[in-house]
Structures are given as C-alpha cells and as structure tokens.
Backbone as CSV, one residue per row, in Angstrom:
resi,resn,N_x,N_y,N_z,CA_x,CA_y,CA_z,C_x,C_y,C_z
1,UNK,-43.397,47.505,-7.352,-42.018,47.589,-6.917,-41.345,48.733,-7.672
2,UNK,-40.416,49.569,-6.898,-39.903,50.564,-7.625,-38.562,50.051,-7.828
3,UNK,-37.940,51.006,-9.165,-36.795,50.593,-9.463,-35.778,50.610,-9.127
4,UNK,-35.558,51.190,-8.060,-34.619,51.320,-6.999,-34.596,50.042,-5.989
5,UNK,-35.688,49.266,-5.749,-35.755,48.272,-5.085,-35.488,46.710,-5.685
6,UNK,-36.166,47.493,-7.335,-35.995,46.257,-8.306,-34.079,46.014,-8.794
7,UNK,-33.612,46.940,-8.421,-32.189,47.112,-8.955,-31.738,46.419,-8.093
8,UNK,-31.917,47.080,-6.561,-31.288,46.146,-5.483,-31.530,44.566,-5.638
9,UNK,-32.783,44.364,-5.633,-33.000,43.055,-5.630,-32.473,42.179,-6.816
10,UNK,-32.043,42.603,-8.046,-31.723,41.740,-8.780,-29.855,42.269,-8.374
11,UNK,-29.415,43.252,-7.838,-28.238,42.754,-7.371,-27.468,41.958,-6.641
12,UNK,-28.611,41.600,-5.927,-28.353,40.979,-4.293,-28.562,39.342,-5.456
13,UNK,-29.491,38.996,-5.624,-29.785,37.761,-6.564,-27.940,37.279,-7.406
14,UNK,-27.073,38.738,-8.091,-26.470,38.423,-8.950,-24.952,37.958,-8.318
15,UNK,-25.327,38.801,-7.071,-24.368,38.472,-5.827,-24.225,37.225,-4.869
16,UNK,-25.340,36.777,-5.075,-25.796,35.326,-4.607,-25.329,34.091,-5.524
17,UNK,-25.608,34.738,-6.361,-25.070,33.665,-7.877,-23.699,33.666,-7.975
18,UNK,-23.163,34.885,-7.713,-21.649,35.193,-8.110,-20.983,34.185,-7.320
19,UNK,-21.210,34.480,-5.554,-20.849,34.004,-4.092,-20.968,31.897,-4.697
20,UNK,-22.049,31.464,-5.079,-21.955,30.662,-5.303,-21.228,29.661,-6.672
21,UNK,-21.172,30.897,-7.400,-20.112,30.201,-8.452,-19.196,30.054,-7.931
22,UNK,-18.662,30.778,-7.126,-17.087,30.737,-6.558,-16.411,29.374,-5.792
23,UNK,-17.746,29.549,-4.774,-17.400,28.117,-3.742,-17.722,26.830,-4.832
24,UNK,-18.116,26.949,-5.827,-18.316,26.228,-7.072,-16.962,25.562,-7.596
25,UNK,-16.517,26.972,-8.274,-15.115,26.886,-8.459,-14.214,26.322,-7.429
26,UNK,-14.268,26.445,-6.232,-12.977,26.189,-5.352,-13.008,25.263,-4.885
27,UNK,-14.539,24.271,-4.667,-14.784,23.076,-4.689,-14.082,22.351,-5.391
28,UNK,-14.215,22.650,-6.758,-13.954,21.889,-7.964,-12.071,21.888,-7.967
29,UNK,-11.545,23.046,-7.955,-9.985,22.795,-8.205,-9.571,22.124,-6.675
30,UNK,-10.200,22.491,-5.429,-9.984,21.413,-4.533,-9.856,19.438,-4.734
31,UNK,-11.092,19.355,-5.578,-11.412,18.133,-5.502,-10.310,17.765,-7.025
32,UNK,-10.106,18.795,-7.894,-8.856,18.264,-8.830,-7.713,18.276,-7.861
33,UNK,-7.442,18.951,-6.902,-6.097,18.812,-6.416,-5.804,17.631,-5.624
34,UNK,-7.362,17.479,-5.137,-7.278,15.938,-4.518,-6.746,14.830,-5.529
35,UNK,-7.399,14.969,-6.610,-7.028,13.479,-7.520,-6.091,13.338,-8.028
36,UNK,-5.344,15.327,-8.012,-3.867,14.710,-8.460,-3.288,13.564,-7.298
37,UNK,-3.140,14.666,-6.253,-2.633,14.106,-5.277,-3.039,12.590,-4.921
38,UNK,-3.828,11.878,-5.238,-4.070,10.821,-4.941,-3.255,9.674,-5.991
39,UNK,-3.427,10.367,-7.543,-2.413,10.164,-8.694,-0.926,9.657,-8.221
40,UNK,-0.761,10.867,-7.602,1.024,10.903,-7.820,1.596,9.983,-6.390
41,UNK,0.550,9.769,-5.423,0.915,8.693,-4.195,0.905,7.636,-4.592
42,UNK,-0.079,7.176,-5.453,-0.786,5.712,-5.833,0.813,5.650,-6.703
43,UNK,1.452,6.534,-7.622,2.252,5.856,-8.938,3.590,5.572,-8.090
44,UNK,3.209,6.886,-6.636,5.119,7.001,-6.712,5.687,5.529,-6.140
45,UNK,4.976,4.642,-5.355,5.639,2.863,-5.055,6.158,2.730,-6.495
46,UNK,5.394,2.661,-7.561,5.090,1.881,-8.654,6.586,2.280,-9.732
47,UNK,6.526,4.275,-9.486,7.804,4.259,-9.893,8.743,4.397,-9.506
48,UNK,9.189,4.071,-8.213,10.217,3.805,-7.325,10.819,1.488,-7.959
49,UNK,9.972,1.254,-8.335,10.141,-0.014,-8.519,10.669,0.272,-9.922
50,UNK,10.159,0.749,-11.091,10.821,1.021,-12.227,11.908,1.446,-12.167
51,UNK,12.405,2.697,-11.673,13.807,2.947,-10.939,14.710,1.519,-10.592
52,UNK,14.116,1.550,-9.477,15.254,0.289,-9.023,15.506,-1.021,-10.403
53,UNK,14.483,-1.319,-10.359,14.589,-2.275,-11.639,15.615,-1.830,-13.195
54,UNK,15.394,-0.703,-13.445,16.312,-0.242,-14.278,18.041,0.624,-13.863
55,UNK,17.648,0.674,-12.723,18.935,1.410,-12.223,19.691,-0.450,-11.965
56,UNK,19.269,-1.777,-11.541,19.720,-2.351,-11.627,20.181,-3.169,-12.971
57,UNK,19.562,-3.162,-13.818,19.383,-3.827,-15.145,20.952,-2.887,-15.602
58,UNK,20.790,-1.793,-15.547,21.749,-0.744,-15.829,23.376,-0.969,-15.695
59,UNK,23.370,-1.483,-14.119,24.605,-1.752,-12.964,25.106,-3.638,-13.571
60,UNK,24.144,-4.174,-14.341,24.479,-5.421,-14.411,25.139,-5.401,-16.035
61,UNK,24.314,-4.584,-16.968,24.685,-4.501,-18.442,26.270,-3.621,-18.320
62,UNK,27.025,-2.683,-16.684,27.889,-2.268,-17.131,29.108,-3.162,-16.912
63,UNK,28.473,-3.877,-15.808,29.414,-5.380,-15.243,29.617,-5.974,-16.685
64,UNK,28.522,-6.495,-17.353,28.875,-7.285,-18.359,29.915,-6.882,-19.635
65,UNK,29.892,-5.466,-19.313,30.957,-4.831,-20.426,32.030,-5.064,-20.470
C-alpha cells in the first residue's frame, strides 16, 4: 500500500470515528433532555400542590392576625 492511499485510508477511518462520536454525542444530550423533561412534568403536579398548600396556610395565618 502506498502512502498516499495509506493516508486516505486512515482518514476516511478518522472520519468515520469522528461522524460517529457525534451522533454519540447528540444521542446522549437528546436522551438528557429527555429526562429533564420528564423531571420537570413528573414535579410540576407535585409543585403546584406545595403552592396551593402554602399560598393557603399563608391566607389563613393572615386572617388569624
């Protein structure tokens, strides 16, 4: 093999590697963006109830004043 062929070929290889780190990468912050997003749906009932619960606790401690 000459080195002109050997150059190509280990470029094309580094380009292959590169191409696949990427979809690597974009996989990966995809599938983090998923779990935020799955995070912040699952809490927001949970803190919509803390809210109310303290926005009422709040409205009753100013009555009692």
């Amino acid at each position: 093999m000459r080195s002109s062929e050997r150059r190509q070929a280990l470029s094309a290889s580094r380009s292959a590697d590169e191409l696949g780190f990427q979809a690597a990468r974009r996989h990966r912050w995809r599938l983090l963006g998923a779990q935020a997003e799955a995070r912040t749906t699952r809490s927001r009932p949970a803190l919509f109830a803390w809210y109310s619960a303290s926005s009422a606790a709040l409205k009753v401690a100013s009555e009692d004043a």
